[in-house]
VOGU-3710 file (C-alpha; in Angstrom, 3 decimals, decimal comma):
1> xxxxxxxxxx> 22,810/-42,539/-63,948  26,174/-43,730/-62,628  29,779/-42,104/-63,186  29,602/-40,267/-66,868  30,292/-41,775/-69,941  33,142/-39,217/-70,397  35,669/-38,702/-67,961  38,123/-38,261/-70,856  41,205/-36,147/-71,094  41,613/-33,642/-73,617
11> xxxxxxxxxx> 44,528/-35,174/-74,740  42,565/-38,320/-75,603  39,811/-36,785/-76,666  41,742/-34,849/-79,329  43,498/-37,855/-80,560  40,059/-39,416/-81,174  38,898/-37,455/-83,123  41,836/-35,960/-84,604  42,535/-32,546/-83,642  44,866/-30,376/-81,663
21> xxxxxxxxxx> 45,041/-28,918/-78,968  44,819/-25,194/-78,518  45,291/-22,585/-75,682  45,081/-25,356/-73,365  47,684/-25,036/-70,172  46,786/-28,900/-68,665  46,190/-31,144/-71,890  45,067/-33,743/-69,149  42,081/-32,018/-68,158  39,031/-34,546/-68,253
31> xxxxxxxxxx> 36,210/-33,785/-69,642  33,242/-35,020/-67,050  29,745/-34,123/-68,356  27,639/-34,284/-71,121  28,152/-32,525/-74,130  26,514/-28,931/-75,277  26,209/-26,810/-77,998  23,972/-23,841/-76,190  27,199/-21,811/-74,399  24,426/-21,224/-71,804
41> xxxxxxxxxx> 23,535/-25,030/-70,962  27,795/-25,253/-70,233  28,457/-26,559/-67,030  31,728/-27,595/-65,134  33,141/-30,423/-67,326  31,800/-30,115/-69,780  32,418/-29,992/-73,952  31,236/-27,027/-75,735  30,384/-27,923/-79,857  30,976/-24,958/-81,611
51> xxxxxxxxxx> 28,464/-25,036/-84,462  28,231/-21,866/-87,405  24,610/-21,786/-88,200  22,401/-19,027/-90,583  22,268/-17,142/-87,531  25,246/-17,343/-85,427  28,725/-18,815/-84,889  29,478/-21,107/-82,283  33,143/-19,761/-81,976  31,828/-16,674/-80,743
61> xxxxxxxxxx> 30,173/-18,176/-77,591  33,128/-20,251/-76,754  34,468/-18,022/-73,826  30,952/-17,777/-72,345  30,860/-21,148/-72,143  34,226/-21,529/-70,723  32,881/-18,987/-68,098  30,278/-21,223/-67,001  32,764/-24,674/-66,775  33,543/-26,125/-70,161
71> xxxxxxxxxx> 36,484/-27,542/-69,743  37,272/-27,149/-73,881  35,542/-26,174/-77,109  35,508/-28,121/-79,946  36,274/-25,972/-82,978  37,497/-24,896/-86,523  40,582/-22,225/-85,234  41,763/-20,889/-81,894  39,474/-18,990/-80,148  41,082/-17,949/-77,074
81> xxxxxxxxxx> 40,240/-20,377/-74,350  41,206/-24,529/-74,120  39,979/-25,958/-77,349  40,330/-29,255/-79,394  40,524/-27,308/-83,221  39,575/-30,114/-86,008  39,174/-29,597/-89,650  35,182/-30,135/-89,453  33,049/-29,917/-85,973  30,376/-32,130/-86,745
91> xxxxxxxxxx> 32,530/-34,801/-88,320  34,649/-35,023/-85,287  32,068/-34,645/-82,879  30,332/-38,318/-84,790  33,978/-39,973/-84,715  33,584/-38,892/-80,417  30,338/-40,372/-80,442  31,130/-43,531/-82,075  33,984/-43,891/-80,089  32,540/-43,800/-76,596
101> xxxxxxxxxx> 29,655/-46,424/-77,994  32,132/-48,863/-79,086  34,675/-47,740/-75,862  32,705/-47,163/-72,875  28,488/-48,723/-73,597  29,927/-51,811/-74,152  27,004/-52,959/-72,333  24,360/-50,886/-74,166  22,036/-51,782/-76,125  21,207/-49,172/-78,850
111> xxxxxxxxxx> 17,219/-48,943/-79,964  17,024/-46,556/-83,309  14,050/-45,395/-84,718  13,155/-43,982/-87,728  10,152/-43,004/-90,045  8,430/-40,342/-92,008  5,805/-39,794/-89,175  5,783/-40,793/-85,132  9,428/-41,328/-84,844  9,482/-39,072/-81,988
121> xxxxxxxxxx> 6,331/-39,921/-80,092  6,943/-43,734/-80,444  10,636/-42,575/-78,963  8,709/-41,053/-75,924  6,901/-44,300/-75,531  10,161/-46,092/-75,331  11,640/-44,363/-73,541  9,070/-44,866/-70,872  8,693/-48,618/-71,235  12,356/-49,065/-71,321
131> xxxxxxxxxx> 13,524/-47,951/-67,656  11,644/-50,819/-66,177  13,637/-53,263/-67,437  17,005/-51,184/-66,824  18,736/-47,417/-66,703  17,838/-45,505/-70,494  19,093/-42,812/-72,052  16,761/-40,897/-74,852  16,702/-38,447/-77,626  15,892/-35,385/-75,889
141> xxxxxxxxxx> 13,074/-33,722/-77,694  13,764/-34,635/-81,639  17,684/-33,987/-81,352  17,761/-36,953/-84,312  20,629/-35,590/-86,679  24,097/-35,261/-86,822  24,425/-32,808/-84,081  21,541/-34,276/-81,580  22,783/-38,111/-81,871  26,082/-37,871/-80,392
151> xxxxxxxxxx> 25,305/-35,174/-78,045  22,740/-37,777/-76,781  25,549/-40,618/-76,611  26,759/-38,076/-74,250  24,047/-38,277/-72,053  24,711/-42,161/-71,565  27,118/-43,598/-69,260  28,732/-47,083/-68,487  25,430/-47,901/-66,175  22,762/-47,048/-69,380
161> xxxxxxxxxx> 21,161/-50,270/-70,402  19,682/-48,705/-73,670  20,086/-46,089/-75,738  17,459/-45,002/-77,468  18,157/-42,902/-80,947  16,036/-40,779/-83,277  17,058/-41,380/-86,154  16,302/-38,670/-89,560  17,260/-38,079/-92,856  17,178/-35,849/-95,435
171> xxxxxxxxxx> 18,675/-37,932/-97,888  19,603/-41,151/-98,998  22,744/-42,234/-96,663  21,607/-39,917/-93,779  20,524/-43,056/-91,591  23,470/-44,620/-92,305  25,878/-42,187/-91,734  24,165/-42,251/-87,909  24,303/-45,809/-87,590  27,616/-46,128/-88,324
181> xxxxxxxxxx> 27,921/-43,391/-85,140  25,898/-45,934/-82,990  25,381/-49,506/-84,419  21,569/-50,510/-83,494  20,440/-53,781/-81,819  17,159/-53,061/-82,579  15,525/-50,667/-85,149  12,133/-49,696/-85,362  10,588/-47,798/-88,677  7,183/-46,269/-88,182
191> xxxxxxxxxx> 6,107/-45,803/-91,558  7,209/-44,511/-95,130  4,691/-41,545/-95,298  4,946/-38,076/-97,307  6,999/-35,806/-95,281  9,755/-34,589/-97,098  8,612/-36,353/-100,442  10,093/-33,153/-102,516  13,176/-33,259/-101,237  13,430/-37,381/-101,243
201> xxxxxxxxxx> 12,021/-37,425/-105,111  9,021/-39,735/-104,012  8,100/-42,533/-101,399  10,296/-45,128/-102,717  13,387/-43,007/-102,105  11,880/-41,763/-98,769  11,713/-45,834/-98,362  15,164/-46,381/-99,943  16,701/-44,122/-96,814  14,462/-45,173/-93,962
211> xxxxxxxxxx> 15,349/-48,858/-94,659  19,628/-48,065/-93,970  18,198/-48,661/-89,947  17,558/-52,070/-90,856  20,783/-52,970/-93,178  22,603/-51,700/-90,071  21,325/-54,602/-87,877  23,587/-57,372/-86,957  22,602/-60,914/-87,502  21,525/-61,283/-83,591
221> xxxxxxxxxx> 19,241/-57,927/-83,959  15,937/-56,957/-84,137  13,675/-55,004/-86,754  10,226/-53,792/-85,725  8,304/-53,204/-88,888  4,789/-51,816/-89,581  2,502/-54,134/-90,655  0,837/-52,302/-92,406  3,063/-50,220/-94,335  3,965/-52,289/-97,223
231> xxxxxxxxxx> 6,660/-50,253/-98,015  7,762/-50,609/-93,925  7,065/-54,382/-93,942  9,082/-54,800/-97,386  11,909/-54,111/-95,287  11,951/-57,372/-93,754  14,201/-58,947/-97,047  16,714/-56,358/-96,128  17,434/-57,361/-92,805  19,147/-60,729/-91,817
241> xxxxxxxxxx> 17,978/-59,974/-88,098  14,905/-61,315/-86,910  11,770/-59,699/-87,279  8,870/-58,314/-84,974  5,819/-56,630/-86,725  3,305/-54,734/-85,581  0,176/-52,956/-86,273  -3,986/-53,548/-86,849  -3,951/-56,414/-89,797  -4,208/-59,689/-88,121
251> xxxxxxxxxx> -0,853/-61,269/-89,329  1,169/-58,867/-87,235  3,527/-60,305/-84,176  1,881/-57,396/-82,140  -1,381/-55,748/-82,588  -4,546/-54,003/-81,325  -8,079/-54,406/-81,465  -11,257/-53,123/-79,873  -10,407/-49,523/-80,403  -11,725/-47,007/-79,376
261> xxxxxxxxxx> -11,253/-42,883/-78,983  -12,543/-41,498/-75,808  -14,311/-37,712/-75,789  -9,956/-36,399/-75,657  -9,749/-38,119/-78,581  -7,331/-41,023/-76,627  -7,373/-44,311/-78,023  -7,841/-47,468/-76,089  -7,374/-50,912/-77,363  -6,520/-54,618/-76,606
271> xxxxxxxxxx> -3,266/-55,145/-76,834  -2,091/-58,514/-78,226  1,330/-60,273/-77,789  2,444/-63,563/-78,430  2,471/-64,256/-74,928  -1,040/-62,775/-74,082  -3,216/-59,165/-74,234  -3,607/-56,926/-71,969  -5,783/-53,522/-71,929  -4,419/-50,215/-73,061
281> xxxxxxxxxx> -5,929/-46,687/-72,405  -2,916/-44,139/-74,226  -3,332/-40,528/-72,562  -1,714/-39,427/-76,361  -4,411/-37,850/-78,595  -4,689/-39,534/-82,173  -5,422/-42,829/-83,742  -1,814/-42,975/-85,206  -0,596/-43,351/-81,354  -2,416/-47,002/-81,040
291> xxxxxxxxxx> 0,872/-47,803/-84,017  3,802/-45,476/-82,098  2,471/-47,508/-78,641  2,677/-50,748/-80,695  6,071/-50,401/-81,565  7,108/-49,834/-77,933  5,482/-52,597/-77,073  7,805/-54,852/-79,205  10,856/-52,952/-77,931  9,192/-53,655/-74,402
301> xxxxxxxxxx> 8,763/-56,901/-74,964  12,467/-57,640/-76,275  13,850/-56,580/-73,447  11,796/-58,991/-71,137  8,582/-56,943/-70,125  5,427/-59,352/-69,410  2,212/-57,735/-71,469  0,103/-56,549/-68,700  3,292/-54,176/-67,450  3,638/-53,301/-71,004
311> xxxxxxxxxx> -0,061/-52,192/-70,997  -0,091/-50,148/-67,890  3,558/-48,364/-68,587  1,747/-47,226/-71,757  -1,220/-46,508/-70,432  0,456/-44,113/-67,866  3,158/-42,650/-70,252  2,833/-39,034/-70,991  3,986/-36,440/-73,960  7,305/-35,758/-73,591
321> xxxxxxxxxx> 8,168/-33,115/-76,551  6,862/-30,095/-77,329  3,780/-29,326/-79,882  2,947/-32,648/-80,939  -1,439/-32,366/-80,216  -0,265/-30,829/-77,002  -3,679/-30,489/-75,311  -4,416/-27,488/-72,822  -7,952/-26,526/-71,787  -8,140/-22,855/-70,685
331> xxxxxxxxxx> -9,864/-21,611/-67,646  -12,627/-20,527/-69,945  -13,340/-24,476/-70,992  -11,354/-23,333/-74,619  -9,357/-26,397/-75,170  -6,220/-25,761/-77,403  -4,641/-28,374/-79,168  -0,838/-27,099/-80,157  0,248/-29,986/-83,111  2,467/-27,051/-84,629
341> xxxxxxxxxx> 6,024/-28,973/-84,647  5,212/-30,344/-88,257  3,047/-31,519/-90,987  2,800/-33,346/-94,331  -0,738/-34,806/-95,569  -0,729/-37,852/-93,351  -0,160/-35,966/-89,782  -2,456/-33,661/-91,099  -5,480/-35,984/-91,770  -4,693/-37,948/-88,488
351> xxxxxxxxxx> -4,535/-34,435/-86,868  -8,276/-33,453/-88,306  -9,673/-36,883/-87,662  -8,626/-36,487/-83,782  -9,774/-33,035/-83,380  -13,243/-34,233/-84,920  -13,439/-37,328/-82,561  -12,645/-34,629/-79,086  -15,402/-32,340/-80,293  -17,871/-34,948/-80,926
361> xxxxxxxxxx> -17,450/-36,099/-77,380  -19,259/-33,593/-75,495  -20,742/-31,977/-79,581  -18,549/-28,797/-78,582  -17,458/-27,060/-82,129  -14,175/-27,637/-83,933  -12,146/-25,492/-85,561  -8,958/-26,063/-87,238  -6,040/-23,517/-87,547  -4,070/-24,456/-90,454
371> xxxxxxxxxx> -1,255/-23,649/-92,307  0,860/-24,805/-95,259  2,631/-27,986/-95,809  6,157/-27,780/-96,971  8,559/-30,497/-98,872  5,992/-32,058/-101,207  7,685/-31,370/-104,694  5,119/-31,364/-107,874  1,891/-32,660/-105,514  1,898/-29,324/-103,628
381> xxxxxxxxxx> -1,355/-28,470/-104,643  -3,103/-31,382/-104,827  -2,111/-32,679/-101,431  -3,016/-29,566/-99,789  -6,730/-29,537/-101,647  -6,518/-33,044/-100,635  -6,330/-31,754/-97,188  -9,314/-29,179/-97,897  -11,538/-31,634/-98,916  -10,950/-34,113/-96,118
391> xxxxxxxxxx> -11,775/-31,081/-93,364  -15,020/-30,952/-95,349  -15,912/-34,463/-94,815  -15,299/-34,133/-91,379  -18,147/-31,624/-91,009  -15,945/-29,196/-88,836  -17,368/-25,952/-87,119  -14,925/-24,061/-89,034  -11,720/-24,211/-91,114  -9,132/-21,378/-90,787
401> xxxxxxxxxx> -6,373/-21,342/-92,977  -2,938/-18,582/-92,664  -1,067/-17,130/-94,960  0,505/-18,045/-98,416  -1,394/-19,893/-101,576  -0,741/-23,131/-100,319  -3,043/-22,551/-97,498  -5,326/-21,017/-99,840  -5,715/-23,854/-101,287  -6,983/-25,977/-98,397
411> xxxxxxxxxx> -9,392/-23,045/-97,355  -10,592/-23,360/-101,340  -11,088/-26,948/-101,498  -12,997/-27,541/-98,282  -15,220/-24,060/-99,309  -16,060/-25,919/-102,778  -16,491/-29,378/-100,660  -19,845/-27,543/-98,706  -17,475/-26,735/-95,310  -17,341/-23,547/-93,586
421> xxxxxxxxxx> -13,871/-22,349/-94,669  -12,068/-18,752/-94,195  -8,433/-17,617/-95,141  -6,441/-15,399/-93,168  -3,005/-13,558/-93,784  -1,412/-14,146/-90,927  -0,928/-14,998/-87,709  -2,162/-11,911/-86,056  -5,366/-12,023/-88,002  -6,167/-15,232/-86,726
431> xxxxxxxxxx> -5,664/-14,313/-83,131  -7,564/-11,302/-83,372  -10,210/-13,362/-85,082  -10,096/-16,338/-82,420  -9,955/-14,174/-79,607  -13,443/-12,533/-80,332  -14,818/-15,405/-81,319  -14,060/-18,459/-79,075  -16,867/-20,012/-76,642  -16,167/-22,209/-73,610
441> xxxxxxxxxx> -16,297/-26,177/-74,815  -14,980/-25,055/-78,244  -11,765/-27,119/-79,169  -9,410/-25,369/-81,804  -6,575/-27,388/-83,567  -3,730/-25,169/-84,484  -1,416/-27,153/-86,957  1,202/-26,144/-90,164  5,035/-27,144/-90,789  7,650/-26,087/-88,885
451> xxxxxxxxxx> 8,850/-23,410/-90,618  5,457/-21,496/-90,591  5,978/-21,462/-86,485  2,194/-21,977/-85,810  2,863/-22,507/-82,611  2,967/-19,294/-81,796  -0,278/-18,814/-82,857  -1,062/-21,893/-80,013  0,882/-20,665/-77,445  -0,978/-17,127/-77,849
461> xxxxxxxxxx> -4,403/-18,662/-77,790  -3,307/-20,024/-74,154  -2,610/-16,469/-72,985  -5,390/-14,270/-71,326  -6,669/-11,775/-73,622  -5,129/-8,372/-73,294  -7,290/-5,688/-71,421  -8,841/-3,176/-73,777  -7,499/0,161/-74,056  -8,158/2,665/-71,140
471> x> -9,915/-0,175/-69,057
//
């Protein structure tokens, strides 16, 4: 990138986003790089957030990070070194955000994307398409709230082309609130799935919020819908920018056909575009990547890129965040597959269904780690024998669940379904169980919500065994 978005006194800088300014000798001291709310990713020029979490206060790392170059914090009280002290961190840190969009990326144009599944892998495809047709800026890892958007405006500077936002939400006016931060041009929703039903009060409400992306768009914008999502493609009357859809029924603006999964479980496909196809081979494992490469491929293609470039930037774009069917074969031809950032009944069955289609390739077993699925309000128990009875149709080499009922209940449907089934308590059980057990060309899928933290689980399974006692 070119000369940061930033170089902003802290005089201004205060005055933006109306604060004060504290302990700080030379009030025209610019701030010059990106953003942070880690004290230890500080760096000379830059802005330290200081954030109170459940575990730790901000304000207490503020002189490390002044230590290692921030020019000022931004915080709730004095805390001994330059700071900019504002009533509420976050809220000032959005009005900063929205200020250098509208300021300084006068020139950008912002690409949000939202959904209950994908948002972040179709932002990795994007986010490799996009540089081709000029400099990008990207969510780093799934940074998609509050905090993570306008640290990633931060990122940008008056060179960046696009800017490319997760966008989540918890609840209904989430999406907005970030789009007011940084008004899209284009807006992409992936689906309106079952993660975080519970908390949303159904799929209608989950649709409710996901559709703000779209209301945000100006007249001259863009919405890339899901073809087939009717709940995605609905969105379409609540838009007045044009429309792009995409998917596998044969109405949509952009499609695939002729898939197929290769022995990783990759998919390939024809790629069709109103001006031509071209042929894809993803290096992502799962059938739902043929829809987050889709709807890159209509980003792509509004910003100018010709088909058969689209095709081959997909075809050679890579994961770029952690634990989404992160794929490592061991030296002992154990292949793990770490898909422990999340999960809700749709990821899951995707999940299965790929781990299935990579054994089947070379008839090596599969076994699936599992663990419970959280956020699903009064269906808890259904969708998670749901789950149960789906690994039993898939005629898996084993199903492991860990810890809690709600995993029970997977391990109890697919064991009444006629599939070779086990529960576990915890984590350590299923290593010690995995360790002892694993052949070379086996394939295990390790996979739960975030909060269970399966990958650690994954992550272990990748590590050579400990040496026994006294050897």
């Amino acid at each position: 990138m070119g000369d940061p978005v930033h170089p902003m006194p802290l005089s201004t800088i205060a005055e933006v986003v109306g604060g004060r300014l504290s302990d700080t000798p030379d009030p025209a001291a610019r701030v010059v790089a990106p953003a942070v709310f880690d004290s230890r990713e500080a760096k000379p020029g830059s802005l330290f957030i200081a954030l109170a979490g459940k575990t730790g206060d901000g304000h207490d790392y503020a002189k490390q990070a002044a230590t290692r170059g921030a020019v000022a914090a931004l915080t709730t009280r004095p805390v001994g070194v330059p700071a900019i002290v504002v009533d509420d961190v976050l809220a000032a840190f959005g009005r900063l955000g929205r200020h250098l969009v509208h300021s300084a990326l006068t020139d950008t144009r912002v690409v949000a994307i939202t959904g209950s599944a994908g948002k972040t892998s179709t932002k990795d495809f994007i986010a490799q398409l996009l540089p081709a047709a000029g400099p990008t800026v990207a969510t780093p890892q799934s940074f998609n709230n509050e905090i993570g958007l306008p640290l990633t405006i931060t990122l940008a500077d008056p060179s960046t082309r696009f800017l490319v936002l997760e966008m989540g939400a918890r609840k209904i006016g989430h999406i907005r609130d970030l789009t007011e931060i940084a008004p899209p041009r284009i807006s992409v929703v992936t689906n309106v799935g079952t993660a975080h039903v519970g908390e949303f009060g159904g799929q209608d409400n989950i649709a409710r919020a996901k559709g703000e992306i779209v209301e945000a768009l100006p007249t001259g914008g863009l919405a890339v819908l899901n073809a087939d999502d009717p709940r995605v493609r609905a969105m379409a009357h609540r838009t007045a920018a044009r429309v792009v859809t995409y998917g596998l029924d044969e109405s949509a603006d952009i499609r695939a056909t002729d898939i197929t999964l290769n022995d990783q479980g990759q998919p390939a496909y024809t790629l069709h575009t109103p001006e031509g196809t071209a042929p894809v081979q993803l290096q992502f494992v799962g059938r739902p990547q043929i829809y987050n490469s889709l709807a890159a491929s209509a980003v792509g293609r509004e910003a100018g890129l010709p088909p058969a470039q689209i095709a081959d930037l997909l075809s050679a774009a890579t994961t770029q965040s952690r634990w989404r069917m992160e794929t490592h074969t061991r030296a002992d031809g154990v292949t793990i597959v770490n898909d422990a950032y999340n999960a809700n009944p749709d990821s899951m069955r995707s999940s299965l269904d790929a781990l299935a289609a990579m054994a089947r390739g070379h008839d090596q077993q599969a076994i699936a780690v599992l663990g419970r699925m959280n956020e699903l309000g009064p269906d808890t128990r259904a969708a998670h024998e749901d789950i149960g009875r789906h690994a039993a149709r898939l005629n898996l080499h084993q199903l492991i669940t860990v810890g809690g009922d709600e995993a029970g209940w997977i391990q109890q449907a697919a064991r009444d379904a006629g599939a070779t089934a086990l529960h576990l308590p915890d984590q350590d059980a299923a290593l010690q169980l995995l360790r002892s057990t694993l052949r070379s060309g086996d394939v295990v899928l390790v996979k739960a919500s975030r909060g269970v933290q399966m990958q650690q689980l994954a992550e272990a399974l990748l590590q050579p065994d400990p040496e026994p006692a006294g050897a």
